[in-house]
N, C-alpha and C positions, 0 to 999 in steps of 0.2 A: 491715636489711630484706632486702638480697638475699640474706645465710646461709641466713633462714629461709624463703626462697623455694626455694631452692634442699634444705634438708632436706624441705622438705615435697612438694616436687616426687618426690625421692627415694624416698622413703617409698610416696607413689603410685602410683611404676614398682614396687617392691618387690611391693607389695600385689597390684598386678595380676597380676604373672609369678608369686605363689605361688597366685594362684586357680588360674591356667591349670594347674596340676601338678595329676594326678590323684593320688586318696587313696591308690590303691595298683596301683602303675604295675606290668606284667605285662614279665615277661624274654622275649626271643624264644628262648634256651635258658639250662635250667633243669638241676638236678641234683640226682639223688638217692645214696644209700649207707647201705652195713648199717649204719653207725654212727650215721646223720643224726638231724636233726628234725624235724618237720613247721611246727614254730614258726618255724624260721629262713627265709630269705629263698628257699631252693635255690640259694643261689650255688655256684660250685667251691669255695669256700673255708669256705661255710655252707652246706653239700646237705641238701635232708628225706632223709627216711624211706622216705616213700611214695610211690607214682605217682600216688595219690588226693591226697595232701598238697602233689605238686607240679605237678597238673594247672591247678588255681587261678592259681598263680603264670606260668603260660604261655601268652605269647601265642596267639590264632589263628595258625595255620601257624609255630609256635616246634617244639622239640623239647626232649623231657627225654631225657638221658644218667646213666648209671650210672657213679659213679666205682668202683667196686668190687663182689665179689659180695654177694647180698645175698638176701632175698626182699622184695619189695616191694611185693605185696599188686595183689587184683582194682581194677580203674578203672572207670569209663564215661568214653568218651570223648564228646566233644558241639561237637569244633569239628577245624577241621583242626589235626593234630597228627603230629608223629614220636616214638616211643620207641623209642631205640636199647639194646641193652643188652650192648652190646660192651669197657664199659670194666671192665677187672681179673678177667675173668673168668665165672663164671652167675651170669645174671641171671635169677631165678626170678619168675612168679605160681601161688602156691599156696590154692586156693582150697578150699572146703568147704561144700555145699548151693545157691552161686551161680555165676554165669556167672565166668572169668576175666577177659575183657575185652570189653565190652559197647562199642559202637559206634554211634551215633546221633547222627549229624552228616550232617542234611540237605546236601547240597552240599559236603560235604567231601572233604579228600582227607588219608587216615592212612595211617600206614607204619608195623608195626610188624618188627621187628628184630633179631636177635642176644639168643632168650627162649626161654627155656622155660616154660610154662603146664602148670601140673600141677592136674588134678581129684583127686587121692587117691584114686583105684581103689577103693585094698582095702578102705577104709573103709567105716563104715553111711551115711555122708553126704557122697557124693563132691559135688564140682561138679556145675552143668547144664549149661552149653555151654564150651569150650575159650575162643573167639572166638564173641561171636553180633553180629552186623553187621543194627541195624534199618535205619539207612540212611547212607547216604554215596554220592558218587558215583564214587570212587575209593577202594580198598583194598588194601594190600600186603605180604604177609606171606612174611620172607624171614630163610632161616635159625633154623629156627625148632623148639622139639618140642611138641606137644601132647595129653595124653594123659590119660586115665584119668578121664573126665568119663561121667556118668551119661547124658546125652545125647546131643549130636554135637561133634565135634573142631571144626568150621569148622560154622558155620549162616547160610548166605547168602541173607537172605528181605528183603530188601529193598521197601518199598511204597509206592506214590503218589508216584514221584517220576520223574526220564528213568532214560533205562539207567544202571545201575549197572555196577563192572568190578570183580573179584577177579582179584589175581594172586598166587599161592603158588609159591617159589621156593626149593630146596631144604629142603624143612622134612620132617618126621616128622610123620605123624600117628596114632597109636595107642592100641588099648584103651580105645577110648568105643564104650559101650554101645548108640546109639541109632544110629549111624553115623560117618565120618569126614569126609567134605565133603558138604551135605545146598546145591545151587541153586536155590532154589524161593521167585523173585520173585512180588509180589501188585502189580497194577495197573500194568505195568511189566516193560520187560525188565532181564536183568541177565546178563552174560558173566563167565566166570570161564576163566581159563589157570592151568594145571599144568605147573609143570617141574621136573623133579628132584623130585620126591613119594615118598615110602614112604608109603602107609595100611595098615598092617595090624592084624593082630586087631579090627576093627570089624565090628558088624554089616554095614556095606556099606565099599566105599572113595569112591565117587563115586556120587553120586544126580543127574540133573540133571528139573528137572519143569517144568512148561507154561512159556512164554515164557521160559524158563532156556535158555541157549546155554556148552559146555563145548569147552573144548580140552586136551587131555594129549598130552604130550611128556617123552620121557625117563622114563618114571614106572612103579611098580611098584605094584598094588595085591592082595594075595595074605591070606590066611587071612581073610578074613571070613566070616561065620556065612551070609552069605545072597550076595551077588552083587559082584564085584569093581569092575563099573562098568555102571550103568543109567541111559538114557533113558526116562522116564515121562511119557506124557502121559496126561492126562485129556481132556482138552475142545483145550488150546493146544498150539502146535507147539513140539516141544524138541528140541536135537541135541546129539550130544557127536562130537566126533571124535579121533580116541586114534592115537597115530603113535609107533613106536620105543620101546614098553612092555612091559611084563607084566602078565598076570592069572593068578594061580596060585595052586591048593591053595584056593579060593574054596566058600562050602558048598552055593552053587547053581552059579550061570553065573560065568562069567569076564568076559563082557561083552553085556549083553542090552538089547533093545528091546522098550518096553511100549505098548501103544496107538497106535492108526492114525495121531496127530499125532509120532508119534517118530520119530527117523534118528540113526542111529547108521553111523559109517563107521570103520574099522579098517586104518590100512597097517603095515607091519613091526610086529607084534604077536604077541607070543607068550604062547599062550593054553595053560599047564600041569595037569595034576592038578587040576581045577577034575570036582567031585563030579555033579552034573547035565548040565554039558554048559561046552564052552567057550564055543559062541555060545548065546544064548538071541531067538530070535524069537518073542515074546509080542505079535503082531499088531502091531506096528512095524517099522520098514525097518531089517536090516541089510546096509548096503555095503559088498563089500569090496575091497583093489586088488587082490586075486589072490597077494599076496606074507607070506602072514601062516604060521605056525607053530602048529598044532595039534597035540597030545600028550596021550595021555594020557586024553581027556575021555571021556566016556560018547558023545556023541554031540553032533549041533550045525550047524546051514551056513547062511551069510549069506543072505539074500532074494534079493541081486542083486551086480553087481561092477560096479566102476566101472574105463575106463578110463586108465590112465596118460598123461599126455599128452607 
């Protein structure tokens, strides 16, 4: 009688502890490669395919890593997430008619990594956005190229939610058709920092518009068809402030302010070969500290100067 007290007992702990096991428990890091499956678990040792295939498989705030090169297809992301894609070499998203990597995770905070995101240019059917960001609260994009998208390289339109933050840190962004970094939060502020940037051949390099706030640092924005870096407001206040840059060979302004709610400020900035003008004052404030490098332009002068302190 006590054996079977004691199996049965057993049995009951058993039972219990495999309810508690969920059906299909999520890795906090995950892994993909050219050679994987999507079937398989993303372990190191069994990695998918996909970043879609091994998005499932990863925790909230987990990360998927690349064990080798590969191309590993557009995502949406929809929770906090890091993809790195630093392991064995390019890590590619090649995309065709849709966004690269699409971002909408309320409250989140993603990182992406060590990528190239390619729209196909030359194609009848390139991508639409590089990176399109509906919302998150933190955003990170470091080390990075993205290019040749039908629409904008980075689209940071974030909505209905607190401020939002973009940060781009050493990356390329190039050869998209609509613009290269497009700030223009709805219901909501949203800040974005630039460091280390190349935007070129895009219709713009930096757009920033109402309740959108920018900073650039270190950063070059040059051949674009229209303006190298703009402040636009319509109705809401927007500012970018730009330090130890270039704008250059740009097919309007080099760096301009649009609408009585904009400010735009410029210290050690070198403003080149820029077709309309280097500075553009389109009834918005341009400040400057007095120490910038103009070349070249048709014409052009800040609204006001600001002291050095």
């Amino acid at each position: 009688m006590k054996r079977l007290s004691f199996f049965l007992t057993l049995i009951f702990a058993l039972g219990v502890g495999l309810a508690a096991e969920p059906a299909f428990a999520q890795a906090t890091r995950t892994w993909v490669s050219g050679v994987g499956d999507d079937a398989n678990p993303c372990s190191r040792t069994a990695p998918c395919k996909t970043f879609a295939g091994a998005i499932s498989k990863t925790a909230a705030g987990g990360e998927i890593d690349t064990l080798d090169p590969g191309g590993f297809g557009g995502v949406t992301i929809t929770k906090s997430l890091t993809i790195d894609g630093s392991g064995g070499g390019l890590s590619s998203v090649l995309v065709a008619g849709t966004p690269g990597i699409t971002i909408n995770a309320p409250g989140g905070t993603v990182i992406l990594r060590n990528i190239q995101i390619n729209g196909l240019g030359s194609t009848t059917t390139p991508g639409t956005y590089g990176v399109n960001i509906v919302a998150a609260n933190n955003v990170n994009i470091e080390n990075a190229q993205i290019f040749g998208f039908q629409n904008i390289g980075v689209n940071f339109t974030p909505s209905g939610g607190t401020q939002a933050v973009l940060k781009i840190v050493d990356t390329m962004i190039t050869q998209n058709v609509g613009g290269g970094v497009l700030v223009a939060p709805s219901g909501q502020s949203a800040v974005a920092t630039l460091v280390n940037v190349t935007a070129s051949q895009n219709k713009y390099g930096l757009r920033v518009q109402d309740s959108g706030k920018a900073t650039v640092f270190r950063s070059q924005m040059s051949e674009s068809s229209s303006n190298g870096i703009i402040a636009a407001s319509t109705s809401l206040a927007c500012e970018v402030n730009v330090q130890d840059s270039i704008a250059d060979n740009n097919g309007a302004y080099g760096v301009a302010s649009s609408g009585t709610g904009a400010t735009l400020r410029i210290s050690r900035v070198g403003l080149y070969d820029n077709v309309t003008a280097g500075i553009g004052a389109l009834g918005g404030a341009v400040l400057s500290y007095g120490n910038n490098s103009n070349s070249n332009n048709a014409s052009g002068a800040p609204t006001g100067t600001i002291t050095a302190q």
